[in-house]
N, C-alpha and C positions, 0 to 999 in steps of 0.2 A: 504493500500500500504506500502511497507516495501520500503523506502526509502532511497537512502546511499548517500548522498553528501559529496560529499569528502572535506576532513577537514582543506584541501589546497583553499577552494574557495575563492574568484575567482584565477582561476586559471592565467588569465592575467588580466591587468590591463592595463587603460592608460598611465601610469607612465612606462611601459615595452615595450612599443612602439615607435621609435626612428619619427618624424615626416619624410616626405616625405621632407619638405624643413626647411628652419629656420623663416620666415614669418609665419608658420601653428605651430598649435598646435593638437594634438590628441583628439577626444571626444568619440572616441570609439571605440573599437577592441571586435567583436561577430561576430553571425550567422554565424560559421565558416563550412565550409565542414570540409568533414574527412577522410583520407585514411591510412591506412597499405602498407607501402612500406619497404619491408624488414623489420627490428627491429626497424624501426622506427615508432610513432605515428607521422601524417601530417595534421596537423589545417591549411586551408588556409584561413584565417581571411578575414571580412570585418574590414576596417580602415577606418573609417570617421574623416577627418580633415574639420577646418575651419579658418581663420585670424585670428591669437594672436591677434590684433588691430580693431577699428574700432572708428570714430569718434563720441563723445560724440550722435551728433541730426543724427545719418544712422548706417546702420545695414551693414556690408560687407559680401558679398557671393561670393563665388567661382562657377566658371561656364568655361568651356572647350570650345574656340574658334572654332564653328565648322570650318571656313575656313580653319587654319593654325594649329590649333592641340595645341597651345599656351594655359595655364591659365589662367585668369583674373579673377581680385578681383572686382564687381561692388556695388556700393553704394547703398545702399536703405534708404529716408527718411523715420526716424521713427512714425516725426509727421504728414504724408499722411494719413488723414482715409480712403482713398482704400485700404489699406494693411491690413490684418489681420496679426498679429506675435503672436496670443496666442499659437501656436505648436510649442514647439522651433526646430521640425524635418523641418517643411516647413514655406512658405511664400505665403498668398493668397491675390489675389485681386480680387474684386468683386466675391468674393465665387468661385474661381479657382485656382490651384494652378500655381503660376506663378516662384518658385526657389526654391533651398532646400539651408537649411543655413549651410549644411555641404556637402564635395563630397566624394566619398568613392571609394578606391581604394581596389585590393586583396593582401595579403601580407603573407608569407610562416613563420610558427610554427616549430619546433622539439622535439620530443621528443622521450626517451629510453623508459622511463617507463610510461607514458601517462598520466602524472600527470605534470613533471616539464618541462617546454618549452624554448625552443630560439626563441627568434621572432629574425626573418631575419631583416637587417638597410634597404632595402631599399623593395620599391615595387616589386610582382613578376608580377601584371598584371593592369596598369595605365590606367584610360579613355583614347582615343586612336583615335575616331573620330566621326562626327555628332550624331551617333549611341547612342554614352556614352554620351555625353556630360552635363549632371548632376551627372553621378558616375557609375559608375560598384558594386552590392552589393549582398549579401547573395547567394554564390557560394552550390554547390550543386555536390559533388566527385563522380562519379560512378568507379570501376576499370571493364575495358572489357579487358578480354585476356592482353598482358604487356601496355597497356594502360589505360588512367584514360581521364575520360571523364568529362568536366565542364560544368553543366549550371549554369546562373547567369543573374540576371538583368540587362538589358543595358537600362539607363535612360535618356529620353534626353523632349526636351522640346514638342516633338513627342507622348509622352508616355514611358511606360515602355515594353519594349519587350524581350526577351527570347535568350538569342546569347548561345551559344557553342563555347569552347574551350580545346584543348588536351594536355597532358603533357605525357610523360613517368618518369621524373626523378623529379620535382615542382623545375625544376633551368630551362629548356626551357618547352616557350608554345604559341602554335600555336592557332589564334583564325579562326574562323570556321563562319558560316552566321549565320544572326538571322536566328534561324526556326522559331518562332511563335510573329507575330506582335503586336503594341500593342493591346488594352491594357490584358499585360496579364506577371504571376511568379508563384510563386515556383513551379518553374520546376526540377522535379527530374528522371532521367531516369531509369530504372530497369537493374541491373547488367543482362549483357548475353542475348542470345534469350531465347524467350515462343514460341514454335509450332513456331521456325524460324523465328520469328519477332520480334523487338525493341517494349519495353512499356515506355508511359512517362506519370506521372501526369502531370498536369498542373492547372491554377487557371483562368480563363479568368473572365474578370472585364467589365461588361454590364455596362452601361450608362445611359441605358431607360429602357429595360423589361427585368429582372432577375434578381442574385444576385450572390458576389466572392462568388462562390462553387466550388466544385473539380470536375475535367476531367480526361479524360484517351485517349491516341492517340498510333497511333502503325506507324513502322517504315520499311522501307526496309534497309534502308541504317544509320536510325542519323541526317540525312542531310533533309529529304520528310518525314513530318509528317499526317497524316490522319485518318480516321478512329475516329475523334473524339468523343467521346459520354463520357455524363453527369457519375458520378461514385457515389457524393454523396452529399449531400445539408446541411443546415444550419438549426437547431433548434429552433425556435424562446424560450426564456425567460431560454436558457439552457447556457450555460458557452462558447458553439459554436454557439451559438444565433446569431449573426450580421456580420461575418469575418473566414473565415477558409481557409486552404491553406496546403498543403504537408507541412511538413518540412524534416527529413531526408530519403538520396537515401534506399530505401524500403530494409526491409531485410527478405532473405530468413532463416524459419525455417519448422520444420516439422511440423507444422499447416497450413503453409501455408504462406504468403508474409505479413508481420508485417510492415503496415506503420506508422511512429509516427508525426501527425499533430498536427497544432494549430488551437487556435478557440479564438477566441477574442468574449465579452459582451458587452451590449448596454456602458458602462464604460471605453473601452478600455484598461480591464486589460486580457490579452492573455496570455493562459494555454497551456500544450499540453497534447493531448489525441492520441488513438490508434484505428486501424481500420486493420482487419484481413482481406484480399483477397486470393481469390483462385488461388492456384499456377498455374495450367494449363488455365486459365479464369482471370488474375487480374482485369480484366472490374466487377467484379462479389464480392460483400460486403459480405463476412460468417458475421463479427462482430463488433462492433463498441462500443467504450467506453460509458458509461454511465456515467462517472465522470472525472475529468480530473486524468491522471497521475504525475502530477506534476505541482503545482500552484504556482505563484510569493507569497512566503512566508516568504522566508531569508530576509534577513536586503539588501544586492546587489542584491535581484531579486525587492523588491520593491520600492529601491530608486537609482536614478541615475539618467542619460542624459531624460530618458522618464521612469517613476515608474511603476509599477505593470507589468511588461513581463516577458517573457520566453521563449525561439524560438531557435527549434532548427534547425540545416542544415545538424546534421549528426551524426551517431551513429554506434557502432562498436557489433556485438555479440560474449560473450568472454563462450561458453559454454552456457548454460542457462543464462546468465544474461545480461543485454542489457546494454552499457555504453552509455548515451548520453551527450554529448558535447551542450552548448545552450546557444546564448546571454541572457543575467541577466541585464535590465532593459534598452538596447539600449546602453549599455557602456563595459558591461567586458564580459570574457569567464570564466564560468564556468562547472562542469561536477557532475553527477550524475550515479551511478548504482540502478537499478530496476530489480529484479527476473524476468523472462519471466511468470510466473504462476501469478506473483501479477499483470502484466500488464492484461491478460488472465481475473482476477477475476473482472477487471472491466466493461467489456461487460455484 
């Protein structure tokens, strides 16, 4: 693989993101979408913040009042042994997850040259009610006709489910129903119709008999999802052995619909790889990587908030060459260029 990381990485940092209040601190700004809007490149960030503060013997978490829409900081004793705290992303009791120790809002990038960015001061899209009420996270940009269409995880204590939201400009935006309940993400829609109908990956997360593997649904509207069926499954003892999931909104080339997912190892270190669908049929797999395209290798892909990742939400094609944008270790944003043949050579 002829691999081009650009020499700017990370390209954001924690330190470049202004928190949502003065009580929080920022832990991470990734899995961002991506859109072209005019000359401008448009990362629309996941930010997870959590309590600058927390006392000595409790843990503080943030969590979204579903009543009243209000935040609140709640305490958790450290020395409960019901609690599990060894992931510093969650918080388990009796082997379930009962809070996340950060919440994560979306928040608006810019940039000319798709390298040096503006992160916006404040949020473009805030948990908002029952629905979020653990975070809104890893947005997923399609552009339809003069709109741009979001999917993104809506987390609540419910599970994790699937909501939509539109923008025309990433200064208003309008949110839209969950389509797809929990538990179930990375959901990424396909730019425009196929034979007149909306395509969506999706990831749906069994509990009893199955496993996270990728789907495919088709659509009348965006709004009425159906037509579900299985697209691709999980490797056992391969590098997408245990976890796989979409990552960026699919791209159209003349081979055909080029999606670049991830796959996580019995280790939880998550790579991404590539998978070729048939442009008229995206239900239908031509190719599939045999190796990853890109592995937590750099010094920020495998040390940070959670070490060894790489995930991305979205990717731009500049010619033959594919730019992807991708959280680096559950903390920063960074980007990568990959020839479309080297992606190709590993099927």
């Amino acid at each position: 693989m002829t691999i081009v990381r650009f020499a700017e990485n990370p390209l954001i940092r924690i330190d470049d993101v202004p928190p949502s209040r003065p009580d929080f601190k920022v832990v991470g700004a990734f899995n961002a979408g991506v859109a072209q809007l005019g000359e401008e490149t448009i990362l629309l960030l996941r930010v997870a913040e959590m309590p600058i503060e927390s006392p000595d013997d409790q843990l503080a978490v943030p969590v979204l009042n579903e009543r009243d829409g209000s935040l609140e900081i709640r305490h958790l004793p450290l020395s409960d042994a019901e609690y599990d705290y060894t992931d510093p992303r969650v918080v388990k009791k009796l082997g379930s997850f009962v809070y996340l120790t950060s919440i994560s809002h979306l928040r608006v990038a810019r940039s000319r040259d798709g390298v040096r960015f503006r992160v916006e001061d404040r949020p473009a899209m805030f948990p908002a009610d029952a629905a979020e009420a653990w975070g809104i996270e890893d947005p997923r940009v399609t552009p339809i006709g003069d709109r741009y269409y979001i999917t993104y995880s809506a987390v609540s204590s419910k599970g994790v489910a699937v909501r939509l939201a539109v923008t025309e400009d990433f200064a208003a935006f309008e949110r839209l129903p969950v389509v797809l309940p929990p538990e179930n993400k990375d959901a990424a829609i396909f730019p425009g119709t196929i034979g007149g109908k909306y395509y969506m990956l999706h990831r749906p997360v069994p509990r009893a008999i199955g496993a996270p593997e990728m789907w495919i649904a088709e659509s009348p509207d965006l709004i009425h999802w159906g037509n579900h069926r299985h697209l691709m499954g999980l490797r056992p003892g391969s590098w997408d052995g245990v976890r796989m999931g979409g990552g960026a909104v699919p791209i159209e080339t003349g081979e055909g619909w080029l999606e670049l997912y991830h796959g996580a190892d019995s280790t939880d270190r998550y790579c991404m790889g590539a998978v070729l669908l048939d442009k008229r049929d995206p239900g239908k797999v031509l190719a599939r990587s045999r190796v990853p395209i890109l592995e937590p290798e750099a010094e920020y892909e495998a040390n940070g908030f959670f070490g060894g990742v790489v995930f991305s939400c979205g990717a731009l094609l500049r010619g033959r060459t594919v730019r992807m944008y991708y959280g680096a270790a559950d903390e920063t944003t960074a980007c990568a260029e990959l020839p479309l043949e080297d992606i190709y050579r590993t099927f």
